[in-house]
C-alpha positions in Angstrom: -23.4 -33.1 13.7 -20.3 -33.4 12.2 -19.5 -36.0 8.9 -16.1 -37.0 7.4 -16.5 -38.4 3.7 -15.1 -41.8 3.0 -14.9 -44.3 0.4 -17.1 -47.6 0.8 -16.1 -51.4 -0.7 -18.0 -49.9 -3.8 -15.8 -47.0 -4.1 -18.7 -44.9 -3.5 -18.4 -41.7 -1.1 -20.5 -42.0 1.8 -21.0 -39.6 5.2 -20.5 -41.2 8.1 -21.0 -39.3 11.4 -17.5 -38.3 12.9 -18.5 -38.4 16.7 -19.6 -42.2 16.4 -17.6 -44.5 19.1 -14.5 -45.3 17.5 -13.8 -49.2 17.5 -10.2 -49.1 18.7 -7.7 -46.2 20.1 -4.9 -45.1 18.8 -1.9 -43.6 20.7 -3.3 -40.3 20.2 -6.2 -41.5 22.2 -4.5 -43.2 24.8 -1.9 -39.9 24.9 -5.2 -37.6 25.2 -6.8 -40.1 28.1 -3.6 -39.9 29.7 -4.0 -35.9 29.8 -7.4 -36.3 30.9 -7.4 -38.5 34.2 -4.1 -36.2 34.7 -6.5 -33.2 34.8 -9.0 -35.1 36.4 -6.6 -36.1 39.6 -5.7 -32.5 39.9 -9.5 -31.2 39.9 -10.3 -34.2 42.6 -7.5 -33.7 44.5 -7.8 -29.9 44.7 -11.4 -30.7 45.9 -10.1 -33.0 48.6 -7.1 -30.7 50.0 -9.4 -28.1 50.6 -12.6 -30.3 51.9 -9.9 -32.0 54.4 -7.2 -30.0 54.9 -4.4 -32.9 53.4 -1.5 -30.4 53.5 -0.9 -29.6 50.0 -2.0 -26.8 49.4 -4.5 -26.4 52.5 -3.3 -27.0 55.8 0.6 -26.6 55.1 2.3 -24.7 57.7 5.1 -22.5 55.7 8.0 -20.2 57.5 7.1 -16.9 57.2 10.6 -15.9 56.3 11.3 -17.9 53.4 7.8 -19.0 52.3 9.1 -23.2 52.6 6.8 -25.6 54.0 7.8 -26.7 57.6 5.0 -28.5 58.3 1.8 -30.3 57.9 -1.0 -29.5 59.6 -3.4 -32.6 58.2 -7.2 -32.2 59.0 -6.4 -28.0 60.2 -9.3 -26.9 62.3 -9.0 -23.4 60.5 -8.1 -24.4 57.1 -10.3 -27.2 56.0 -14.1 -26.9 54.4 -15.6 -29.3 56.5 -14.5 -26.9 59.5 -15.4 -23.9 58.3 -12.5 -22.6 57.0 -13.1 -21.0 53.4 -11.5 -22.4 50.4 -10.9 -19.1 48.3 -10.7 -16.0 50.9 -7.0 -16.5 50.7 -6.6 -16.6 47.2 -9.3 -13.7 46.2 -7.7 -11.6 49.3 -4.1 -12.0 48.9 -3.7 -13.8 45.4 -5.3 -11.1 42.9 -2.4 -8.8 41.9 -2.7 -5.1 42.8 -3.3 -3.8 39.6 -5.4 -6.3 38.3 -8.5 -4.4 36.6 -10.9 -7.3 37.8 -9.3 -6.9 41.9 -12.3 -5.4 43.5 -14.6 -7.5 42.1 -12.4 -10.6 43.1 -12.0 -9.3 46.6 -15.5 -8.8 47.0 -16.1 -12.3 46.7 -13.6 -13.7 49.0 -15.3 -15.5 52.4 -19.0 -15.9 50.6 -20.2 -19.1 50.8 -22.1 -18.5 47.5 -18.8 -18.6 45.7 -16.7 -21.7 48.2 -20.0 -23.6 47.4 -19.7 -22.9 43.9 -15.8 -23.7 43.6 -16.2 -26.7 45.6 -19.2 -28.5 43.7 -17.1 -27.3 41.0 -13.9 -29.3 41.6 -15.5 -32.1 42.4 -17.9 -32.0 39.1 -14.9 -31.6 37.0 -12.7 -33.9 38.7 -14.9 -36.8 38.5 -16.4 -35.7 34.9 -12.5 -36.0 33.7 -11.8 -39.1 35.5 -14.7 -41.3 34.3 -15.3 -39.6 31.3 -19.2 -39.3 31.7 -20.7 -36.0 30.8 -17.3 -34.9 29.2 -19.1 -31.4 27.2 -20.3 -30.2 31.1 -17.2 -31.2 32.9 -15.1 -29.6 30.4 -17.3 -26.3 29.5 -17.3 -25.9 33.7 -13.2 -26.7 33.8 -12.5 -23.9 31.0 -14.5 -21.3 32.6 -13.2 -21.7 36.2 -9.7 -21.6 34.4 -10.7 -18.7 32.7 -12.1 -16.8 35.8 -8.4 -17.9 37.6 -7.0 -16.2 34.3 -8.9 -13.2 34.8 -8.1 -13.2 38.6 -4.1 -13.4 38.2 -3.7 -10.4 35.6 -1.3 -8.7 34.6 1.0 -12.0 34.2 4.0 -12.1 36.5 5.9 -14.3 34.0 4.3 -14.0 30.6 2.5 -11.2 29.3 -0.2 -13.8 27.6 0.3 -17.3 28.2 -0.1 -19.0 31.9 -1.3 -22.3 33.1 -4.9 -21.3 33.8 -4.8 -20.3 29.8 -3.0 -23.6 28.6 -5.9 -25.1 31.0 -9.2 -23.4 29.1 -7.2 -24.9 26.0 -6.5 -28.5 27.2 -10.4 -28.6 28.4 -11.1 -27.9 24.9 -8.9 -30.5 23.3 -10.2 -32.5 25.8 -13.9 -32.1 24.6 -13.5 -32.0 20.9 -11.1 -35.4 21.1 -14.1 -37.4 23.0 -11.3 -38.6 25.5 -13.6 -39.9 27.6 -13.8 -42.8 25.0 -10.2 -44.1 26.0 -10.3 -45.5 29.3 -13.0 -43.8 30.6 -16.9 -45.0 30.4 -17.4 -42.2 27.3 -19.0 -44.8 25.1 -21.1 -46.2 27.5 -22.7 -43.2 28.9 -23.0 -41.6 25.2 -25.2 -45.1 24.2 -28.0 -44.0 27.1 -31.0 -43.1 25.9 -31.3 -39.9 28.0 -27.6 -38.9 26.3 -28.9 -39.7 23.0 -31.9 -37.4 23.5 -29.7 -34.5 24.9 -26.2 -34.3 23.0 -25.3 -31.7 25.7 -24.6 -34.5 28.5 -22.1 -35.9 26.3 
């Protein structure tokens, strides 16, 4: 547990436990919040693209010359979950670079239902972890590693030879976990006060 030292009316030095609710929020807590239900909308709505098909990515019908989007195709027989359509074959098959040292491992996952369960419950966990800000340590532990596994998937880097979105992702989880943003406008300080939370940190 971690303790920051402070002063009291007596001038005498006391620990105080540094994860304790604040009492108000600051900008940096607002800014952070602001970050978080921005992360949260993406994870949610990545889970419902690919559940229903809404066009963006899943279901969008581009021109094979140019790669734009023509069309949209909403609720695609082929393309969405709920109709059988897998949500990572086409990434894991056409998305992991040639020469990536993970590729056969990565391809041999594409089209098991193992792994679309996996993503899916995984979105959706996430998604609604970062937008309510209950069970922030989970929902952000779970968001860095499928960022990191996405990482891992899209080496070498087309466009830096470190840094990509995935990578800035594991990091913003992180941020995201040691600030307690689900405090700010989320239900963070409610769900830490449960009993059951109290009696396991880890559901933070």
């Amino acid at each position: 547990m971690a303790a920051i030292h402070t002063p009291n009316q007596a001038g005498e030095v006391v620990a105080t436990d540094a994860s304790a609710a604040p009492t108000t929020s600051t900008p940096m807590d607002k800014a952070i919040a602001v970050m978080r239900l921005a992360f949260g909308i993406t994870f949610l709505w990545a889970f419902l693209d690919k559940l229903l098909a809404l066009g963006f990515h899943t279901g969008a019908v581009t021109n094979p010359g140019t790669g734009a989007r023509d069309s949209i195709d909403f609720f695609a027989k082929d393309a969405a979950w709920i109709n059988g359509g897998s949500p990572t074959e086409g990434f894991l098959t056409f998305g992991v670079p040639a020469d990536n040292p993970f590729k056969e491992v990565f391809t041999s996952m594409a089209g098991q239902g193992w792994v679309d369960v996996l993503f899916m419950l995984g979105l959706l966990g996430i998604g609604v972890a970062l937008l309510t800000g209950v069970a922030m340590r989970i929902g952000t532990a779970a968001g860095a590693l499928m960022y990191a596994f996405m990482y891992a998937a899209v080496l070498p880097l087309e466009n830096n030879p470190i840094v990509d979105d995935h990578l800035v992702g594991v990091i913003v989880m992180a941020v995201l976990a040691l600030a307690y943003a689900g405090r700010t406008w989320g239900l963070g300080t409610w769900w830490e006060s449960q009993g059951i939370v109290k009696r396991n940190p880890v559901l933070r």
